[in-house]
C-alpha positions in Angstrom: 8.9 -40.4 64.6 7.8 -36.8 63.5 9.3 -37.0 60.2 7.5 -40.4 59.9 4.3 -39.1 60.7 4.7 -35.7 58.5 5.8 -38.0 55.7 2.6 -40.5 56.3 0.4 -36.8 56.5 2.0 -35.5 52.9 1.2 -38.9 51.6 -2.5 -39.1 52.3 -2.8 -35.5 51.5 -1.6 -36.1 48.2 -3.9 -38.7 47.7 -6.5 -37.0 48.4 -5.8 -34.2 45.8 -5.6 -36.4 42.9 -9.1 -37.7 43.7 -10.0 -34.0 43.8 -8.4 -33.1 40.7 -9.5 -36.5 38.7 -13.5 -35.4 40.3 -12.9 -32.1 38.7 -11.9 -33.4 35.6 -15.0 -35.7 35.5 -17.4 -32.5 35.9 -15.5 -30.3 33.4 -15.2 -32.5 30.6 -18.2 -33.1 29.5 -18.8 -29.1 30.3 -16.1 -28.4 27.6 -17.5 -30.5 25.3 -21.0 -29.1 25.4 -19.6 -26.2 25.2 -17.9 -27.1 22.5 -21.0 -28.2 20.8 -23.2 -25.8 21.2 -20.3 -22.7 19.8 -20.8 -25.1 16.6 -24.3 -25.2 16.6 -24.6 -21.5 16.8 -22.0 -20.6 14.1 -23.8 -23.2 11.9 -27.4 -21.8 12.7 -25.7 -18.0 12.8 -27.7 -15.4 11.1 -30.6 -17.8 10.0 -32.1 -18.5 13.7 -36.1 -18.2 13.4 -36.0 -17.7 9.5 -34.6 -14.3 9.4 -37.6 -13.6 12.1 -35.5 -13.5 14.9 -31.8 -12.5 16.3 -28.8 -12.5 14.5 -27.7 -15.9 16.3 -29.1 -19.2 16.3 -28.9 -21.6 19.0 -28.6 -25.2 18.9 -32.6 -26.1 18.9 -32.5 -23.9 15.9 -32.5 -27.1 13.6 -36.3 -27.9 13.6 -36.6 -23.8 12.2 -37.6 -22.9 8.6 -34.7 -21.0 7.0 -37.7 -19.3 4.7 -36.5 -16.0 3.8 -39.3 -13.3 4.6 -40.4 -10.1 3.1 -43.2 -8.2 5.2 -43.3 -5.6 1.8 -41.4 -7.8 -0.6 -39.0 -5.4 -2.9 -37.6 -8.0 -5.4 -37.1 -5.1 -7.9 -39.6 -7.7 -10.4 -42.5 -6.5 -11.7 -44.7 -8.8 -14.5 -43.7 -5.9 -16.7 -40.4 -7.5 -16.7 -41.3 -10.8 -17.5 -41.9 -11.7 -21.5 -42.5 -14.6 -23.7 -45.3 -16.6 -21.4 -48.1 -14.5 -21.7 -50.3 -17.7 -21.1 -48.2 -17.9 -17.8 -48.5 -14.7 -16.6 -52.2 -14.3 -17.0 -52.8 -17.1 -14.4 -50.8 -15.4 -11.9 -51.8 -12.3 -12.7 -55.7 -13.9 -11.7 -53.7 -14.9 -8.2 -52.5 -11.2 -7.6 -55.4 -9.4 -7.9 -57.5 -11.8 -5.8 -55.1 -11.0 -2.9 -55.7 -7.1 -3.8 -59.5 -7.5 -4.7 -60.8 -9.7 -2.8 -64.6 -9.0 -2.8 -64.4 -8.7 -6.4 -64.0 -13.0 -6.3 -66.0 -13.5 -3.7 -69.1 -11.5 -4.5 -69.4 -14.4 -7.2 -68.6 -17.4 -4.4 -65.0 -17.7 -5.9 -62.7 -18.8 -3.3 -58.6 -18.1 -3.4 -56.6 -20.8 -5.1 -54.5 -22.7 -2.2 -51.8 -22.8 -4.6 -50.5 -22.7 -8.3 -47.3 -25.0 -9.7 -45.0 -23.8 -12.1 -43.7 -26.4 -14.5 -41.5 -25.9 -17.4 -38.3 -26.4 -19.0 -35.0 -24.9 -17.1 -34.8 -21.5 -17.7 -37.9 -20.2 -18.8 -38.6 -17.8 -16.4 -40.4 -19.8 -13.0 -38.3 -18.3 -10.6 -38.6 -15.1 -12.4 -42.4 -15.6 -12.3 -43.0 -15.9 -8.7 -40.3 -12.7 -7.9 -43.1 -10.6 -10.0 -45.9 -12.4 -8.6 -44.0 -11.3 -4.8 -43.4 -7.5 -6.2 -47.0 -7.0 -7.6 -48.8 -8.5 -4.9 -47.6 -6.2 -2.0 -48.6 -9.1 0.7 -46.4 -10.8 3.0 -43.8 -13.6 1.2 -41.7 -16.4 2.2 -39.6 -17.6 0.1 -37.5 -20.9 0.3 -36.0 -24.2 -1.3 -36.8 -27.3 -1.0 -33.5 -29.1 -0.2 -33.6 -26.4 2.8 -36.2 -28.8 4.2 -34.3 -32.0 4.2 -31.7 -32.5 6.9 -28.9 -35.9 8.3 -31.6 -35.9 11.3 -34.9 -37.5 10.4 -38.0 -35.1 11.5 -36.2 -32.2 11.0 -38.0 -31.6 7.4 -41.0 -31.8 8.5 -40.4 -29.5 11.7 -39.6 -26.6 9.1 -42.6 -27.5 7.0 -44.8 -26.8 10.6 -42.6 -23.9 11.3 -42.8 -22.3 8.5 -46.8 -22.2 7.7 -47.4 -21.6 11.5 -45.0 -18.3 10.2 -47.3 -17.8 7.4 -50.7 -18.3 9.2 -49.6 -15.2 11.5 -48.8 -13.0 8.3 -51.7 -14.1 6.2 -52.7 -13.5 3.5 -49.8 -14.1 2.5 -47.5 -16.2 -0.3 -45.2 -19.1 0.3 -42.4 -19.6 -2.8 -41.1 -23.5 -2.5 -38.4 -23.4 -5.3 -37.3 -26.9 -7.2 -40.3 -28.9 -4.7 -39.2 -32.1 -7.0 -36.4 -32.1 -3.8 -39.2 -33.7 -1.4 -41.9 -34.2 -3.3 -41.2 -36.7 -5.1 -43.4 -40.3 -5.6 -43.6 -41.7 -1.7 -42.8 -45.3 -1.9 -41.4 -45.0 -5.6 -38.2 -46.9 -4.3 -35.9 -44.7 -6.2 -33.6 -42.2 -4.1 -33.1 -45.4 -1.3 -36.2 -45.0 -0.2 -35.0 -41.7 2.2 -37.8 -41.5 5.6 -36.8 -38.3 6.1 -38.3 -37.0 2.8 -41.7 -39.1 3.3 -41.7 -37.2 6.8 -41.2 -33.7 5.4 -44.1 -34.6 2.2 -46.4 -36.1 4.6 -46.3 -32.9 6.7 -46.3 -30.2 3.5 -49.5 -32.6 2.3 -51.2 -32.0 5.8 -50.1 -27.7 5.9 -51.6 -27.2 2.7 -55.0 -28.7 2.7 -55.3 -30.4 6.0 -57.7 -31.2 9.0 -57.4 -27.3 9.7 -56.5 -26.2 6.5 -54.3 -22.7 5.6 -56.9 -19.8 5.0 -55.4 -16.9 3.3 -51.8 -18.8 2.5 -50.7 -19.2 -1.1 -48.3 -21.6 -1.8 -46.3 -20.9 -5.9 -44.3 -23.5 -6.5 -41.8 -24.8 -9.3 -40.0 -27.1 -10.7 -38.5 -29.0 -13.7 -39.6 -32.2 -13.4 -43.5 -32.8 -12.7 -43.4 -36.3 -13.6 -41.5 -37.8 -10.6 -44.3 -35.3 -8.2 -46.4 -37.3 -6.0 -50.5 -37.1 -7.4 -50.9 -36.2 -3.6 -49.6 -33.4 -4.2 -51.1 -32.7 -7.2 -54.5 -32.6 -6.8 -56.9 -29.7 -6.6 -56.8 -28.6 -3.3 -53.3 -27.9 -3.0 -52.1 -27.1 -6.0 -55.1 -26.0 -8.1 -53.1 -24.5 -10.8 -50.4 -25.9 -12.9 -49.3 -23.3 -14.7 -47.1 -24.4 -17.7 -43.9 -22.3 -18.7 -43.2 -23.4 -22.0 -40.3 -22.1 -24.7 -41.6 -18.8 -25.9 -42.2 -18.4 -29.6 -41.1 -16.2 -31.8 -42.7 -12.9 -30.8 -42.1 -14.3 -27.4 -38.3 -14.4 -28.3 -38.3 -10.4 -29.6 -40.0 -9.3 -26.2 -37.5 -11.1 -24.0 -34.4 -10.1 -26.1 -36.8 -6.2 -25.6 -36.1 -6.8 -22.3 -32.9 -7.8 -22.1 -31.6 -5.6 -24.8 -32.4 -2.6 -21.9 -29.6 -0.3 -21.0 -27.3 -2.0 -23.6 -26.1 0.2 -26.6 -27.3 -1.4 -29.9 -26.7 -0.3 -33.6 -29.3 0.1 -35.6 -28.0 -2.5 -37.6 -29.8 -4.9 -35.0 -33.1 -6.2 -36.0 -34.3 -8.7 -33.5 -36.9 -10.2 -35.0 -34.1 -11.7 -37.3 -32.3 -12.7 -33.8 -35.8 -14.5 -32.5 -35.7 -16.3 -35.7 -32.6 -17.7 -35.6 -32.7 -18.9 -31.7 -35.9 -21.6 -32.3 -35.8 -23.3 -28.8 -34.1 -20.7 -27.0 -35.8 -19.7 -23.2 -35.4 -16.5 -21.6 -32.1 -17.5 -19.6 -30.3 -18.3 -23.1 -31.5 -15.0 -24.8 -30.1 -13.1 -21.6 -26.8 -15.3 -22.0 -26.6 -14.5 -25.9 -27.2 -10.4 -25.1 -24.9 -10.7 -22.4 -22.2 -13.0 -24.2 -22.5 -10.3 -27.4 -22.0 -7.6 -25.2 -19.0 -9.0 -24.0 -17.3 -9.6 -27.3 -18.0 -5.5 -28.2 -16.1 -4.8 -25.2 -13.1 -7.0 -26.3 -13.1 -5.6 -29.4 -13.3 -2.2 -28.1 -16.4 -1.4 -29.8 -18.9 1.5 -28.8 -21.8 -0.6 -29.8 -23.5 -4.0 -30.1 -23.5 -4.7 -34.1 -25.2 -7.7 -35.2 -22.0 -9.1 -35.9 -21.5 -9.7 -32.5 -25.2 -10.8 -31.6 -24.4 -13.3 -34.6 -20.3 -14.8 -33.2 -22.3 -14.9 -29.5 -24.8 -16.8 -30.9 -22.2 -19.3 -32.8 -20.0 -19.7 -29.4 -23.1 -20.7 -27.4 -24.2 -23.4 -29.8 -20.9 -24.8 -31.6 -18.1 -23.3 -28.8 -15.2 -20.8 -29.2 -13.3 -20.4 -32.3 -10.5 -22.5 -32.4 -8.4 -19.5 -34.3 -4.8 -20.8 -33.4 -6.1 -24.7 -34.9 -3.6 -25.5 -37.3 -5.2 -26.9 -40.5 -3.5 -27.9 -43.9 -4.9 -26.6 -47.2 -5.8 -30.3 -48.0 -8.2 -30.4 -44.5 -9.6 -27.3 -45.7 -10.4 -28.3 -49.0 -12.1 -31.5 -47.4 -14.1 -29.4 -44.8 -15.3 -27.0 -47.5 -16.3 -29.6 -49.7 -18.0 -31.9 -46.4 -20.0 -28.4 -45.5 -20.8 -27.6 -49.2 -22.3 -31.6 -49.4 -24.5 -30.9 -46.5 -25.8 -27.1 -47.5 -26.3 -28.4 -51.3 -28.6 -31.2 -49.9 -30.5 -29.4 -47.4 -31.1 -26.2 -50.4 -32.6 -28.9 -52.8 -34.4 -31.3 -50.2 -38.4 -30.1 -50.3 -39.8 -29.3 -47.1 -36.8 -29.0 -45.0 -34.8 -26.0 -43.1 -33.5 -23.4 -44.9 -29.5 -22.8 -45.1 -28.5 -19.9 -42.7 -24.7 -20.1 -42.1 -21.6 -22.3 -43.8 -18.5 -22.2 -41.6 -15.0 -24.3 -41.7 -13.4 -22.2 -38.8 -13.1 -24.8 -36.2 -15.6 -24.5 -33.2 -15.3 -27.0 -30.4 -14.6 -30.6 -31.8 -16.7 -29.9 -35.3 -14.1 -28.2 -37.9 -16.6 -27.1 -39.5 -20.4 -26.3 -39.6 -23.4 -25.5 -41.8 -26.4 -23.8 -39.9 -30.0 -24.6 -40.6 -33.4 -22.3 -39.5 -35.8 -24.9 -37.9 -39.6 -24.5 -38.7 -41.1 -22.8 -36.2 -44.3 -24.8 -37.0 -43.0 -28.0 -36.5 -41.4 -27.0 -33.2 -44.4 -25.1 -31.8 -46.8 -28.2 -32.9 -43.7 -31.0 -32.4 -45.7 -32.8 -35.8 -43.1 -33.9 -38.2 -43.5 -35.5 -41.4 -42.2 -39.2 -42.7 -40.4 -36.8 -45.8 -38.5 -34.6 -42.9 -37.2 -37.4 -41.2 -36.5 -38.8 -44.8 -34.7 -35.2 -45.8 -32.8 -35.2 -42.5 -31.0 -38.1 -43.1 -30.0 -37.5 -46.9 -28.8 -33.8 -45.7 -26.6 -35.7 -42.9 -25.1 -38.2 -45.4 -24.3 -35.1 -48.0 -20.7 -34.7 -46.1 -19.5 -37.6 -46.3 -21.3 -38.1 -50.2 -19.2 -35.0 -51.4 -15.9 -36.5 -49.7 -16.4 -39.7 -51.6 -17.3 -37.7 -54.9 -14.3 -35.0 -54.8 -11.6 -36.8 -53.1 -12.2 -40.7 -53.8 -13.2 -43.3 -51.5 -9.5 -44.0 -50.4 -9.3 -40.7 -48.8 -12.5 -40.2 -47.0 -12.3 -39.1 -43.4 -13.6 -39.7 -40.1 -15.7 -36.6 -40.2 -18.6 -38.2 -40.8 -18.7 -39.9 -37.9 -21.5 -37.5 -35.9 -23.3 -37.7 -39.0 -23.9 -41.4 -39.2 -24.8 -42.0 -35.8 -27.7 -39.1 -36.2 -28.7 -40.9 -39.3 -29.2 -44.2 -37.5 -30.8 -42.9 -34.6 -33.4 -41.5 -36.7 -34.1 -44.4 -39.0 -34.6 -46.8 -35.9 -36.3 -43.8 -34.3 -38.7 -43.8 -37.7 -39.4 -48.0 -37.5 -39.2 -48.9 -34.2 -41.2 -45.5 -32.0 -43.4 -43.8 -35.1 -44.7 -46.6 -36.8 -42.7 -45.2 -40.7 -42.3 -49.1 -41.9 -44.7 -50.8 -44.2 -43.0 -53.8 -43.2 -43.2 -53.8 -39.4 -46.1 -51.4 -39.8 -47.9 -49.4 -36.8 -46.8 -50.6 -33.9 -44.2 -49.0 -31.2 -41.6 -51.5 -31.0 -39.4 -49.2 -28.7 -41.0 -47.7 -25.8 -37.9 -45.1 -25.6 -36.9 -45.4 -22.2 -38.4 -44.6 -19.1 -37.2 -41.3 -16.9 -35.4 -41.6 -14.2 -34.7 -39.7 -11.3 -32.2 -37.5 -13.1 -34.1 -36.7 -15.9 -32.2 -39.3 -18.3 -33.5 -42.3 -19.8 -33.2 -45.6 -18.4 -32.6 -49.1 -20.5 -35.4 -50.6 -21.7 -35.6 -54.3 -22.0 -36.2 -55.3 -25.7 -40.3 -56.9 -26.3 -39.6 -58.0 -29.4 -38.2 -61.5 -30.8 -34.9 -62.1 -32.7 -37.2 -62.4 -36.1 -38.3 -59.3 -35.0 -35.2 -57.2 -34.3 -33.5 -58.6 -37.7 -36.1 -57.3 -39.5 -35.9 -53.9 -37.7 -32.1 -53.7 -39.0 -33.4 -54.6 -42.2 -35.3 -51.8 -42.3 -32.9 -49.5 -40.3 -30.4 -50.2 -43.0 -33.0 -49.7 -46.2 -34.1 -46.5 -44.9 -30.4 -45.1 -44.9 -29.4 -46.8 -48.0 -32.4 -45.2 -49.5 -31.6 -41.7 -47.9 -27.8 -42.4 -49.1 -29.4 -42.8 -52.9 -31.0 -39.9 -53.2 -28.3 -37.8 -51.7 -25.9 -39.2 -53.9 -28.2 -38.3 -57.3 -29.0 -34.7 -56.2 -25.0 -33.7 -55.8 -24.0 -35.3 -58.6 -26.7 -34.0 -60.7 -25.4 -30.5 -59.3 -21.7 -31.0 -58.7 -21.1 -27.4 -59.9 -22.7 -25.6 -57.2 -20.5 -28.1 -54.7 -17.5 -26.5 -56.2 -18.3 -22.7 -56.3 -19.5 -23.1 -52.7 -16.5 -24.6 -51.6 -14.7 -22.2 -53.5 -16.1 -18.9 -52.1 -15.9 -21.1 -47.8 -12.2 -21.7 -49.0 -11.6 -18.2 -49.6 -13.7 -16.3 -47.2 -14.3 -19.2 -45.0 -17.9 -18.2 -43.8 -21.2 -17.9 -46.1 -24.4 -16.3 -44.9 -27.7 -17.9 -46.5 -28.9 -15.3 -49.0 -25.1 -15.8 -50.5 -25.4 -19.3 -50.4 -29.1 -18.9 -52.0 -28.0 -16.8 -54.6 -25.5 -19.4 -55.7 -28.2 -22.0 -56.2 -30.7 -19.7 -58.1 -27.5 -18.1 -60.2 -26.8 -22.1 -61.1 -30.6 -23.1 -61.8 -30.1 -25.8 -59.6 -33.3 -28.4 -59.9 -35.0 -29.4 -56.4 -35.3 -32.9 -55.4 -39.4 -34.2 -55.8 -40.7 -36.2 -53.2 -40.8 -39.7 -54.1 -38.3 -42.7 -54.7 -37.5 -41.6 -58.6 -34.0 -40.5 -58.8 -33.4 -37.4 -61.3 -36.6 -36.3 -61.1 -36.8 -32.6 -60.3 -38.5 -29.5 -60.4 -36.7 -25.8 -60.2 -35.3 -24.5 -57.0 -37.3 -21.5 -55.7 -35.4 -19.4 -52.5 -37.5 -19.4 -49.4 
C-alpha cells in the first residue's frame, strides 16, 4: 500500500510541475520576444537616436525622431569662395547670409527674413554645394537632412520627424534647416501618381504647417533643393514658405573657366593648358562634369606616368566622358576603315560648308563605345544660352547627319553601303517631325503644335501622348516629314559632290593618322577653296568658304 501511495504522490507531483513549467513558459516567451524586438530596434536606431542630439543608442520609440544631422558651428570646409559659375545664385544667398549676421541692417528698413529659399536646377550644378557655403559663411546653427529620411513603412512617422525636427530648430534659432531632393515628399497631394502614398500627404501636410503655420517659425530658414520643381505642390511654393526660388542654371562660358579655376586647384597643369579653350569646348557641362573631366584627365597622366596634366589628356578625358573608352584592341579591316574615314569625312565636309552651323572641332575613326568613329562639333554658345534656333539650323543639322551615309553611297556604291547610318537617320527624322509637328516650320500644316511633346512624369521622362490630329492630318505630316529630309538629302548630296576632293584628302590624312583637330581640318578646306553652301533651295549656288 506504501508503494501505491508513493507512486500516486510522484504522479500528482509531476503533474503539477509541468503546469509550472508550461506557466513559466507562457510568461517568458513573449519576454524573449520583446526582448528580441527591442535589441533590433536599438541596433536599427543606433547612433542616430535624437538626431545626433542625444546618446549614442537609440531606443525603440526612436522612430517618430528626425535623423537631421546638426552642426551648432557648422565646419563644412565650403565657403561661397568655392563655389563658381552661378553668380546669379549665389548673390541671393549671399542676401540670406548676411541678414542672419546683420540683422538691423534689414530691419531698420521693415525687411523681414526670408522663411525660406528653393534651389532648383539641373543635376549637378552645384545646389548641394550651395547650401554647404551658405552653412560655412553663416556661422548659425544648421540641420541638415533628406527628404526620403522623412518617409517611413509606418504611416505618421514622417510627419513626427517633420514636428521633431523644427521643435529642434526653434530651440537653436536663428538657425538654417537644409531639406535635400524635397521632390521626395513634396510632391502634388492628390496628383494620383506614386499610388496615392498617405504617409507622404501626412509628412507635406505637417512641413506646410512648420513652415508658415498658425504659430509660425521665427528666426528658422528653411534652403531647400531639388531637380524637379514641376511635380512640387504650389502649397509649397508660395511666398511664405519658400520666398525665393533660386535657379541654378548650366554656367556659361566664363562660368565654365572659374569652376575648372577651382577645380584645377592643387593639380599640376602644363602650361600648355589654356582653359578658356576647355570651357569652350564643354557647352552644357555643370560643375560636377568639369570636376569629373579634371579628375578623369588627371587620372590618365598618372597612367601614363606623366608629371603633369597636358592638354592632351584634358582633351582624351573629355572624349571618354562623351563617346566612351577607346576601343584600342577593336579589330577593324582596312576596308571598315576606309568606309569610316570616308562616313566621318561626309559629315565634317557638310558641317564646314553648311552657313550658320557648328564649327568642326575633332575627326576620329578610333572606335569609342558603339560609334566607330566620330566627328566633333562646337555648339553656339548663343543658341544654347538663349535656346532660339533657326528654321536653316535645324535645316543644316539634318544635311550634316545625312553627309555619312551621302559619301558611302558616293565612294563605295550603293551595293556596299552600311548600317552606320543608322543613328543618323533616326536624328534626322526626329528633327524633321520635331520642325512640322512642335515649331510650326511647315507652310503646308502651318503654325500650329500638332505634338504637344509629351507630358513629365514622375521620373522625369516623357509620357505618350495621345495623337489630336485626324488620319488626313497625320499623312500629311509624313508628307512633309519626308520632303523635309529628301530636301536636306539634296543639298547634302550637291555640296559633296561639288567638293569630292576635300572628301578624299580628309579621309586620306584620318586613314593615316586617324584623328584631325579642326584648324587641320580648316586648313584643308581653305587650301582646296572649297565654295559654302547659300541659304536657299538653289543647288550649286555658293559663295567662298571663310574659317571661323
Amino acid at each position: 500500500m506504501w508503494v501505491g501511495r508513493a507512486e500516486l504522490g510522484l504522479g500528482l507531483g509531476g503533474q503539477h510541475g509541468g503546469n509550472y513549467v508550461a506557466l513559466l513558459g507562457n510568461i517568458l516567451f513573449p519576454l524573449i520576444a520583446f526582448g528580441g524586438l527591442f535589441f533590433l530596434f536599438r541596433r536599427a536606431q543606433g547612433g542616430q537616436g535624437g538626431g545626433g542630439m542625444g546618446g549614442p543608442m537609440g531606443g525603440p520609440m526612436d522612430f517618430g525622431r528626425s535623423k537631421s544631422k546638426f552642426q551648432e558651428v557648422p565646419e563644412t570646409g565650403v565657403t561661397f569662395a568655392d563655389v563658381a559659375g552661378c553668380d546669379g545664385a549665389k548673390l541671393e544667398l549671399v542676401e540670406v547670409v548676411d541678414f542672419l549676421k546683420n540683422p538691423d541692417k534689414y530691419t531698420a528698413l521693415g525687411a523681414k527674413i526670408p522663411k525660406g529659399a528653393l534651389l532648383v536646377g539641373p543635376p549637378g550644378t552645384g545646389k548641394t554645394l550651395l547650401a554647404k557655403a551658405v552653412a560655412g559663411e553663416a556661422g548659425t546653427p544648421f540641420f541638415s537632412c533628406a527628404a526620403s529620411e522623412f518617409v517611413e513603412l509606418f504611416v505618421g512617422v514622417g510627419a513626427s520627424r517633420v514636428r521633431d525636427l523644427f521643435e529642434k530648430a526653434k530651440a537653436k534659432a536663428p538657425c538654417i534647416i537644409f531639406i535635400d531632393e524635397i521632390d521626395a515628399v513634396g510632391r502634388q497631394r492628390g496628383s494620383g501618381l506614386g499610388g496615392g502614398n498617405d504617409e507622404r500627404e501626412q509628412t507635406i501636410n505637417q512641413l506646410l504647417t512648420e513652415m508658415d503655420g498658425f504659430e509660425g517659425n521665427t528666426g528658422v530658414i528653411v534652403l531647400a533643393a531639388t531637380n524637379r520643381p514641376d511635380v512640387l505642390d504650389q502649397a509649397l511654393l508660395r511666398p511664405g514658405r519658400f520666398d525665393r526660388q533660386v535657379t541654378v542654371d548650366r554656367p556659361d562660358v566664363q562660368g565654365r573657366v572659374a569652376i575648372l579655376k577651382v577645380h584645377g586647384r592643387g593639380k599640376v597643369l602644363s602650361k600648355d593648358v589654356d582653359l578658356e579653350k576647355v570651357a569652350r569646348r564643354t557647352p552644357g557641362f555643370t560643375g560636377a562634369d568639369l570636376q569629373n573631366l579634371m579628375n578623369e584627365a588627371a587620372i590618365l597622366a598618372a597612367r601614363r606616368g606623366l608629371q603633369e596634366i597636358s592638354k592632351d589628356e584634358i582633351a582624351d578625358a573629355l572624349e571618354r566622358i562623351i563617346a566612351g573608352p577607346e576601343k584600342k584592341g577593336a579589330v577593324m579591316s582596312d576596308k571598315k576603315k576606309k568606309l569610316v574615314a570616308y562616313h566621318e569625312a561626309g559629315h565634317a565636309l557638310v558641317g564646314a560648308l553648311m552657313p550658320d552651323y557648328d564649327p568642326v572641332t575633332k575627326i576620329s575613326i578610333v572606335p569609342r563605345g558603339a560609334a566607330g568613329g566620330l566627328t566633333f562639333f562646337a555648339p553656339s554658345e548663343e543658341r544654347l544660352e538663349s535656346g532660339l534656333y533657326s528654321r536653316t539650323y535645324f535645316e543644316n543639322q539634318m544635311a550634316v547627319a545625312l553627309g555619312g551615309r551621302i559619301a558611302e553611297e558616293l565612294i563605295f556604291g550603293e551595293d556596299d553601303i552600311t548600317t552606320g547610318a543608322s543613328g543618323d537617320f533616326q536624328q534626322v527624322t526626329r528633327t524633321a517631325r520635331l520642325m512640322v509637328t512642335q515649331l510650326g516650320f511647315s507652310k503646308v500644316l502651318g503654325q500650329v503644335a500638332w505634338s504637344s511633346g509629351g507630358g513629365n512624369a514622375f521620373l522625369g521622362q516623357s509620357m505618350a501622348q495621345p495623337a489630336d490630329f485626324s488620319s488626313q492630318t497625320a499623312d500629311e505630316i509624313d508628307q512633309e516629314v519626308k520632303a523635309l529630309v529628301e530636301r536636306a538629302y539634296r543639298r547634302a548630296k550637291d555640296l559633296i559632290q561639288s567638293n569630292i576632293d576635300i572628301l578624299h584628302k580628309t579621309a586620306a590624312v584620318l586613314l593615316e593618322k586617324e584623328n584631325i583637330d579642326g584648324d587641320e581640318f580648316q586648313q584643308i578646306v581653305l587650301e582646296s577653296q572649297a565654295q559654302q553652301y547659300l541659304k536657299g533651295d538653289a543647288p550649286g549656288v555658293t559663295i567662298p568658304y571663310q574659317a571661323a
